[in-house]
DOVODO-270322 format. One line per 10 residues: their letters; for each residue z, x, y of N, C-alpha, C, O. Coordinates in Angstrom, 3 decimals, decimal comma. Each point is the difference from the previous one (the first is absolute). Layout:
# residues N
A = Z:X:Y:Z:X:Y:Z:X:Y:Z:X:Y  ...
***
This chain:
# residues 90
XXXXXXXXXX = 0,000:0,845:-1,177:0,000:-0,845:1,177:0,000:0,885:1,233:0,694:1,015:0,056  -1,444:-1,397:0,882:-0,234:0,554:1,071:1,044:-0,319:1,450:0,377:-1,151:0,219  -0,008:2,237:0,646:0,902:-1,316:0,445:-0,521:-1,020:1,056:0,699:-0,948:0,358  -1,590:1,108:-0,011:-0,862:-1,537:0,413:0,234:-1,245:-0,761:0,241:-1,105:0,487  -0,366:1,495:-2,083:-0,085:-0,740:-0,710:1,622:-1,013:-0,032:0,317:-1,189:0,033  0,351:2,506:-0,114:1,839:0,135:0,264:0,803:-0,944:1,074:0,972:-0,753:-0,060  -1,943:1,214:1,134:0,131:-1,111:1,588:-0,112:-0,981:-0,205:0,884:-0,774:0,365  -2,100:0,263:-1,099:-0,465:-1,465:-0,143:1,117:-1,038:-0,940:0,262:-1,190:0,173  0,287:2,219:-1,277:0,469:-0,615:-1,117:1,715:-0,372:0,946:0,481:-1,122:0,159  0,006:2,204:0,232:1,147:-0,479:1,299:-0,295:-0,858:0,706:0,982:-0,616:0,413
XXXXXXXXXX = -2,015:0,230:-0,024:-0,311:-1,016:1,511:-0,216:-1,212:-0,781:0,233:-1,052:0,595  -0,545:0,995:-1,552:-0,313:-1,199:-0,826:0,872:-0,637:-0,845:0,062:-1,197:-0,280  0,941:2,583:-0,288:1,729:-0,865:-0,143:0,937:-0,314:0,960:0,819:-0,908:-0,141  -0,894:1,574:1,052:1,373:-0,547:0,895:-0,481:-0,360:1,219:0,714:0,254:0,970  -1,740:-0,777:-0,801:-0,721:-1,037:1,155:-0,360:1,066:1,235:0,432:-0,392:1,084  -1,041:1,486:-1,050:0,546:0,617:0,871:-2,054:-0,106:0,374:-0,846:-0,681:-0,578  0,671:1,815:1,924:-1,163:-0,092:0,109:-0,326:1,689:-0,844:0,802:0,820:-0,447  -2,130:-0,811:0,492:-0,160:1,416:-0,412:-0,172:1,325:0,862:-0,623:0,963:-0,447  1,358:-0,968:2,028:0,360:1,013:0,377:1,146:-0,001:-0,118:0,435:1,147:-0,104  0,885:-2,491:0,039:1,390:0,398:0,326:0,036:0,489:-1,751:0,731:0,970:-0,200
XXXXXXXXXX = -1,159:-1,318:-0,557:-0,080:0,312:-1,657:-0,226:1,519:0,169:0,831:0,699:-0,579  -2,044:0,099:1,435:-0,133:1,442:-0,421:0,926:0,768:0,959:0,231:1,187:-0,232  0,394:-1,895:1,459:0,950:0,869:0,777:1,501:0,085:-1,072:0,674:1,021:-0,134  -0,417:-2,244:-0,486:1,107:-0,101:-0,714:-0,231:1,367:-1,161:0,700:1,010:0,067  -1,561:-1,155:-0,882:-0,055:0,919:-1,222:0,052:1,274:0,626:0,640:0,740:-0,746  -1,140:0,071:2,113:0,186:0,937:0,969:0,999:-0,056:0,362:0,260:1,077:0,536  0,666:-1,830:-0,483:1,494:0,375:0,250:0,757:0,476:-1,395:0,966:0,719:-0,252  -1,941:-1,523:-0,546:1,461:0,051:-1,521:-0,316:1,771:-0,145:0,982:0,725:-0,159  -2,312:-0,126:0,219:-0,414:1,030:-0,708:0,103:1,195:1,033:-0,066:1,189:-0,311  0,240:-1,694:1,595:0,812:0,905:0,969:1,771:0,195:0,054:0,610:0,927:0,535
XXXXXXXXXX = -0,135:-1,910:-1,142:1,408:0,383:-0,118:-0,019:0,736:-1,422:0,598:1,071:-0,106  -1,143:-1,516:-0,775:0,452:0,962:-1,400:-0,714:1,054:0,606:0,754:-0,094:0,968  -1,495:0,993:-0,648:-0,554:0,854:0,412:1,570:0,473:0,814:0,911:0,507:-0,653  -0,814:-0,745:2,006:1,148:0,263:0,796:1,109:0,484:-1,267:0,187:1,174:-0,319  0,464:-2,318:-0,286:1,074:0,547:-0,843:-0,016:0,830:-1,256:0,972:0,450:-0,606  -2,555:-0,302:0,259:-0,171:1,255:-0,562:-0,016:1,019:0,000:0,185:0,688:-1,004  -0,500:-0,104:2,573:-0,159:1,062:0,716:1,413:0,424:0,433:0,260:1,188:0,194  0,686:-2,201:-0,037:1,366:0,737:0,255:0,803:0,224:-1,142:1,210:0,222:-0,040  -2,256:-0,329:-1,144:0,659:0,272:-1,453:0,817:-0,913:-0,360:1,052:0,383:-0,512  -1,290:-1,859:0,670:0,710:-0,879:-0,917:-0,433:-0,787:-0,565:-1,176:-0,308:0,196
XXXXXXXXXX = 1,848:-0,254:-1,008:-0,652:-1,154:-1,326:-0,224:-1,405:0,714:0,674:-0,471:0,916  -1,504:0,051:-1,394:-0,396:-1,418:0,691:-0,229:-0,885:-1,174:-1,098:-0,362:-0,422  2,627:-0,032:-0,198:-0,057:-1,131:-1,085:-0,518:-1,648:0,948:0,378:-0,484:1,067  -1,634:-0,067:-2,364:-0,080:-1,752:0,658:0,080:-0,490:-1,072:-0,751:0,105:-0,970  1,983:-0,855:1,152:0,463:-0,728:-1,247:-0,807:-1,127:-0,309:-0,386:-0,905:0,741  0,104:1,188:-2,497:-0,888:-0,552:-1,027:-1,159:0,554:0,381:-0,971:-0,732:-0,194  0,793:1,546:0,565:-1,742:1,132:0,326:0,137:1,464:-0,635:-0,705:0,558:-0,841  1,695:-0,180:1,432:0,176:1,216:-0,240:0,385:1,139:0,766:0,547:-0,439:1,012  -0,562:1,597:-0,994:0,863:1,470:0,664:-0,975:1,010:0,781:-0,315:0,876:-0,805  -0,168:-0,694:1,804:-0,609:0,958:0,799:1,017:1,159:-0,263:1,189:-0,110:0,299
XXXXXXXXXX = -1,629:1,023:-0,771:0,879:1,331:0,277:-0,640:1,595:0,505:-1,218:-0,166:0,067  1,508:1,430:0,259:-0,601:0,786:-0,012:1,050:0,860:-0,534:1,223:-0,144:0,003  -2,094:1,228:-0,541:0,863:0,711:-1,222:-0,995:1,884:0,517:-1,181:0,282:0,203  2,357:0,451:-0,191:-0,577:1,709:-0,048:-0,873:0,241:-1,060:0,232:-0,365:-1,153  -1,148:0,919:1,479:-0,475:0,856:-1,205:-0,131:1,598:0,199:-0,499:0,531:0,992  0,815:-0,136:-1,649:0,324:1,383:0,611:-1,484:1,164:-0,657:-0,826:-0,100:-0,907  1,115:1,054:1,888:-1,270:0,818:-0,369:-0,253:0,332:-1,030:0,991:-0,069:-0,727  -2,397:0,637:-0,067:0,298:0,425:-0,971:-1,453:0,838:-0,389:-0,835:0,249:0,869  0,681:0,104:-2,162:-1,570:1,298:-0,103:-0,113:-1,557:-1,077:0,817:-0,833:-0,393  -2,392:1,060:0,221:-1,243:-0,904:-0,420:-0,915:0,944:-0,410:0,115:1,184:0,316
XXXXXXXXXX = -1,026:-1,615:-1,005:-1,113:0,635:0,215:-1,394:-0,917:0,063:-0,120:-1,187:-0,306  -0,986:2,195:0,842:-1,424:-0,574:0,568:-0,639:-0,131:-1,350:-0,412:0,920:-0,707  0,391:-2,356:0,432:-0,805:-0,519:-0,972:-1,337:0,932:-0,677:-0,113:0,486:-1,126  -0,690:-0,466:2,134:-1,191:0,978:-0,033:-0,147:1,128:0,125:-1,104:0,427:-0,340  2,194:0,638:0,914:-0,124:0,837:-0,670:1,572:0,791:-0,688:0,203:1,104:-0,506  0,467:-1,988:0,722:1,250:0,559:-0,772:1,372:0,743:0,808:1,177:0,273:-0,236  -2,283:-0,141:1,447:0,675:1,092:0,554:1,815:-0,698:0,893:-0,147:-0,808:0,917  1,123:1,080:-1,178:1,070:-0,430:0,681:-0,110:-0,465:1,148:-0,677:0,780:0,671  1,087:-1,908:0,072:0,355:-0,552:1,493:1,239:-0,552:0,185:0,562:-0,735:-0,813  -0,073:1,128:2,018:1,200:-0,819:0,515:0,240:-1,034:0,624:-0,107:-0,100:1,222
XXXXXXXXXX = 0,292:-0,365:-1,621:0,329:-1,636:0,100:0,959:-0,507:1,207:1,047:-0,266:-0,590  -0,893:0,055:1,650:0,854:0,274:0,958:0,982:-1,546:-0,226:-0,558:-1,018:-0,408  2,618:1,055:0,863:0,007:-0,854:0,096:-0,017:-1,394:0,640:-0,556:0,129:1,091  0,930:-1,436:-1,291:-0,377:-1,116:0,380:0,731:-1,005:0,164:1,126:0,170:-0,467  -1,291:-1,124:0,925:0,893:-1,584:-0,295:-1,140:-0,625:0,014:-1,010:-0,005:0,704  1,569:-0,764:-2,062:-1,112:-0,798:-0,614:0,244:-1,585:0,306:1,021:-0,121:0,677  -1,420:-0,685:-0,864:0,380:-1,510:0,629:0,060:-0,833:-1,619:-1,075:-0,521:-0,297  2,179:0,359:-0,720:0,192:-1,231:-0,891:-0,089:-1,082:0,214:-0,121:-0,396:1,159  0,158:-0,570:-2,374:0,230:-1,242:0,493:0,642:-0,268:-1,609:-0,652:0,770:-0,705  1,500:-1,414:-0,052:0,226:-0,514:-0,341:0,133:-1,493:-0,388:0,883:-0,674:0,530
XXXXXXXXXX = -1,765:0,116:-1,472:0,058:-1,867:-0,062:1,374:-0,399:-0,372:0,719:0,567:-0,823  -0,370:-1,899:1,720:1,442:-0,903:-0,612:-0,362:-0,847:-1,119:-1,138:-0,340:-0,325  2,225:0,043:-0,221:-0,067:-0,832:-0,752:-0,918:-1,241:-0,059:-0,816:-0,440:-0,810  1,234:0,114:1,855:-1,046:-1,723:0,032:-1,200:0,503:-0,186:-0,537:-0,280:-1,072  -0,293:1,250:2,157:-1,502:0,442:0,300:-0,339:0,256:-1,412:-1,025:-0,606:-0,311  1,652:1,452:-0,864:-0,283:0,299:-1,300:-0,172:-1,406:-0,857:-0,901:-0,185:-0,817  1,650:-0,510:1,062:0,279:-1,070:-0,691:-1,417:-1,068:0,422:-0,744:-0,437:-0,878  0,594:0,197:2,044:-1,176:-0,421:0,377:-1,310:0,013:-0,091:-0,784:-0,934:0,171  0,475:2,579:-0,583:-1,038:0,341:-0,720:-0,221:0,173:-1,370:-1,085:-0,050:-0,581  2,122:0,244:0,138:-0,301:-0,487:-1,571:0,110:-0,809:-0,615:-0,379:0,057:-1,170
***
């Protein structure tokens, strides 16, 4: 799904039009963004867990020719599914 597609499907459940629908989903995905960046978890209950987690440096190597690279480190962005969201899809 595209999020055009995403906008429409919001504006069409909760009566909304389809700009206050794509400013809304721009707020939800600007605050988890915001509270990701100051390194915290962003549980939404019965959805699931935004988290970011270290990964620390490490040696790899280049597929093609073998030769070792360093891998620099990172914070990576999780997400974890809740219960319900699991339950919903299967």
């Amino acid at each position: 799904m595209k999020k055009m597609e995403l906008v429409e499907a919001v504006a069409n459940q909760a009566g909304l039009t389809k700009a206050d629908a794509n400013r809304a989903i721009d707020a939800v995905f600007e605050t988890i963004k915001d509270v990701l960046k100051k390194g915290d978890k962003m549980p939404i209950a019965g959805f699931g867990t935004f988290a970011v987690s270290k990964r620390a440096a490490r040696e790899g190597r280049n597929p093609q020719t073998g030769a070792p690279v360093h891998i620099a480190a990172r914070t990576a962005v999780t997400f974890k599914a809740g219960t319900a969201l699991k339950d919903a899809v299967n």
